[in-house]
N, C-alpha and C positions, 0 to 999 in steps of 0.2 A: 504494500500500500504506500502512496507516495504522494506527493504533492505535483509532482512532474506528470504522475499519470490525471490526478486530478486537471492538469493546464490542457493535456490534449485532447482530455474528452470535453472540456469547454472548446477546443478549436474546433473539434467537431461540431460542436453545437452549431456554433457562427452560419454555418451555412447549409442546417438543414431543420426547416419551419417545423416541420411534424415532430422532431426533439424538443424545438422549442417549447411546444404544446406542451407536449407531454413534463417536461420542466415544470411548467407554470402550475402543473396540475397536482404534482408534487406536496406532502402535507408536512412532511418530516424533512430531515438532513438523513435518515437511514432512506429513504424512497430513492433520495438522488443520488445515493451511493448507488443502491439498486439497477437505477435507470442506468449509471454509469455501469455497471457490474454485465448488463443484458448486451451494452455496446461493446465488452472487451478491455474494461479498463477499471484496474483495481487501486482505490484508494476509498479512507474512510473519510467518516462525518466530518471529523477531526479536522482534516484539510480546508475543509470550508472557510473556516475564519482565520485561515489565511490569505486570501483571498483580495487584491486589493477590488474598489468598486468598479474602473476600469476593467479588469477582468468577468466581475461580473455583468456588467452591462453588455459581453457576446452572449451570454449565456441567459437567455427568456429574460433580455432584459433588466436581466438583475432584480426582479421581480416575483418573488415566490408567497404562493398563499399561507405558509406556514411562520412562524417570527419563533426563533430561541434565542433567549436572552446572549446565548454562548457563541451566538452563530455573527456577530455584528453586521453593520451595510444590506442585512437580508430580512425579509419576515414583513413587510406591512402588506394586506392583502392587494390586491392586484385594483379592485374595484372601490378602494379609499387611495386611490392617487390621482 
């Protein structure tokens, strides 16, 4: 599990909308490990909040409907922005 594999499965993101989706749809930080785990790429929750917002903004926006307080830059729902 790494942070490096966490950056590539967000490069993948960048350019394909139906991940994005399914990102956004995301309730946890274990989900998007998950979603990352179906694409071939192993890292944990953990990775997350290292993450700067740049980074997250390839990835659904930077936008997920779930907030942990552990997770920072992430978590307000999607339809209160």
């Amino acid at each position: 599990m790494s942070l490096e594999q966490l950056k590539a499965f967000l490069k993948q993101v960048e350019g394909d909308l139906t991940l994005q989706e399914k990102l956004k749809a995301t309730k946890s930080p274990e989900d998007v490990v998950t979603v990352g785990k179906e694409h071939g790429h192993e890292f944990g929750s953990e990775h997350l909040s290292q993450l700067s917002q740049e980074e997250l903004d390839g990835a659904a926006g930077g936008k997920f409907k779930w907030h942990e307080t552990d997770v920072p830059l992430m978590g307000y729902p999607i339809d209160t922005l």
